[in-house]
C-alpha positions as CSV (number, residue, x, y, z in Angstrom):
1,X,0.0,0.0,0.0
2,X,2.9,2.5,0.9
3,X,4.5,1.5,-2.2
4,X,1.7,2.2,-4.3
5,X,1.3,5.6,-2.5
6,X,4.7,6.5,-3.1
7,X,4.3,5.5,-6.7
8,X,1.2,7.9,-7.2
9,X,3.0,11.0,-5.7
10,X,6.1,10.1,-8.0
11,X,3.5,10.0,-11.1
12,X,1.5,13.2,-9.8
13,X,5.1,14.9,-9.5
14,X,6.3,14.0,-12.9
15,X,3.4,15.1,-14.7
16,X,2.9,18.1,-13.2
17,X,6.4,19.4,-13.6
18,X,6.9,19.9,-17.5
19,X,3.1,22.3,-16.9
20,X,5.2,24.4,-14.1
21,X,8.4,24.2,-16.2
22,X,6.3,25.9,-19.4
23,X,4.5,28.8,-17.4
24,X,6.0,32.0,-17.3
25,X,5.5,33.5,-13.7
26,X,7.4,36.9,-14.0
27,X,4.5,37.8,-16.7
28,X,2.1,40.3,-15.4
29,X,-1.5,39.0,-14.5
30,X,-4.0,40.9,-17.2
31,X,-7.1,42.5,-16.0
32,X,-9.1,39.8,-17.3
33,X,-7.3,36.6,-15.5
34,X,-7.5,39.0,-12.1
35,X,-11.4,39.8,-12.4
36,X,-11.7,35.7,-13.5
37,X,-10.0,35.2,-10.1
38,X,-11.6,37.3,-8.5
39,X,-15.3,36.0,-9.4
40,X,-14.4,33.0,-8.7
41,X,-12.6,33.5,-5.2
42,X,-16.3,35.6,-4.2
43,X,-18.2,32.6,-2.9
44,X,-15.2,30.6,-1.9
45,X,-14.8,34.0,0.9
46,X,-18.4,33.8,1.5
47,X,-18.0,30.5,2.8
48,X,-14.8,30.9,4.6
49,X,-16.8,33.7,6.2
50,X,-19.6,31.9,7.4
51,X,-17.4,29.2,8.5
52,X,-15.2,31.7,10.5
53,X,-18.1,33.1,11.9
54,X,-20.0,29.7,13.2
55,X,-16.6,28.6,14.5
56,X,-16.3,31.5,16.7
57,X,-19.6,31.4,18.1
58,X,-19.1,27.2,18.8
59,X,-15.7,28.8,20.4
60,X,-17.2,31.3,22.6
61,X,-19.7,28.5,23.9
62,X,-17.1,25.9,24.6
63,X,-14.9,28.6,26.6
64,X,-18.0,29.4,28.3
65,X,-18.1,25.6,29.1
66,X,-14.8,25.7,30.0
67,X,-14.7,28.4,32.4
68,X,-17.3,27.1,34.0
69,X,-15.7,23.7,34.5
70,X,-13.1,25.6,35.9
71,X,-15.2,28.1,38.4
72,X,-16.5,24.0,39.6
73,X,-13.2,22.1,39.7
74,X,-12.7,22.8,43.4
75,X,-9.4,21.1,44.5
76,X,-9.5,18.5,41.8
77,X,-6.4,19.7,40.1
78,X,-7.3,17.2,37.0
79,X,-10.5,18.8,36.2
80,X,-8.8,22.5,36.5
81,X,-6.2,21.4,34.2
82,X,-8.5,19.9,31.6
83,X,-10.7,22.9,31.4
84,X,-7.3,25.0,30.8
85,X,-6.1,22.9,28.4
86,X,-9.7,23.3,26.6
87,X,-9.6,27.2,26.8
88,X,-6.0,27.0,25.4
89,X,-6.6,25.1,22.3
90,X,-9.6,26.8,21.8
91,X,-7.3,30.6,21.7
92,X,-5.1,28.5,19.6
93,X,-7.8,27.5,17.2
94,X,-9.3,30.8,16.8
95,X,-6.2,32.3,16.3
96,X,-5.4,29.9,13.4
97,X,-8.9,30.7,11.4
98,X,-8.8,34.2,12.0
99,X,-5.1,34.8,11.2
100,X,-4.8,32.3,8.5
101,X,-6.0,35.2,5.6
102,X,-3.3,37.2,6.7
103,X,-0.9,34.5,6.6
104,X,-2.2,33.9,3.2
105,X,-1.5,37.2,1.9
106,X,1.9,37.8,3.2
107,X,3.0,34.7,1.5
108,X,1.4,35.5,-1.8
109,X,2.5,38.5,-1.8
């Protein structure tokens, strides 16, 4: 199976390099290829949008949970850890989907 794997990335990577070898990328985009783009990038941002939206409200619920698991841990240190841990990746996570568009466009450019 690993084999076959391996053998399908090789084939993947072989075909696509003689298509990257013949595009010029130091030409200028035309006005035309950057409104194509653009219409087609409009609903693929609508939907990052709704998804970044719905992802912080689920977020600002489970830190709700979370500080409230905290707020009842009492002395149980395992409970007050769990519910840090859980507010942690949770700031980690909404970090990641709100920073990764301007991750994006400092790479591209």
């Amino acid at each position: 199976m690993r084999m076959q794997f391996v053998a399908l990335a090789l084939a993947l990577v072989l075909a696509v390099v003689p298509v990257l070898a013949a595009v010029d990328f130091n030409k200028p985009i035309s006005d035309q290829d950057q409104a194509t783009f653009d219409k087609i990038l409009e609903p693929v941002m609508k939907i990052y949008n709704l998804v970044k939206y719905i992802a912080t409200a689920i977020a600002g619920v489970i830190l709700l949970i979370a500080g409230i698991n905290y707020m009842f841990s009492g002395s149980d240190p395992k409970k007050r850890e769990n519910a840090k841990s859980m507010a942690m990746y949770v700031i980690i996570g909404l970090i990641i989907i709100w920073a990764t568009p301007f991750v994006v466009k400092f790479l591209i450019g």
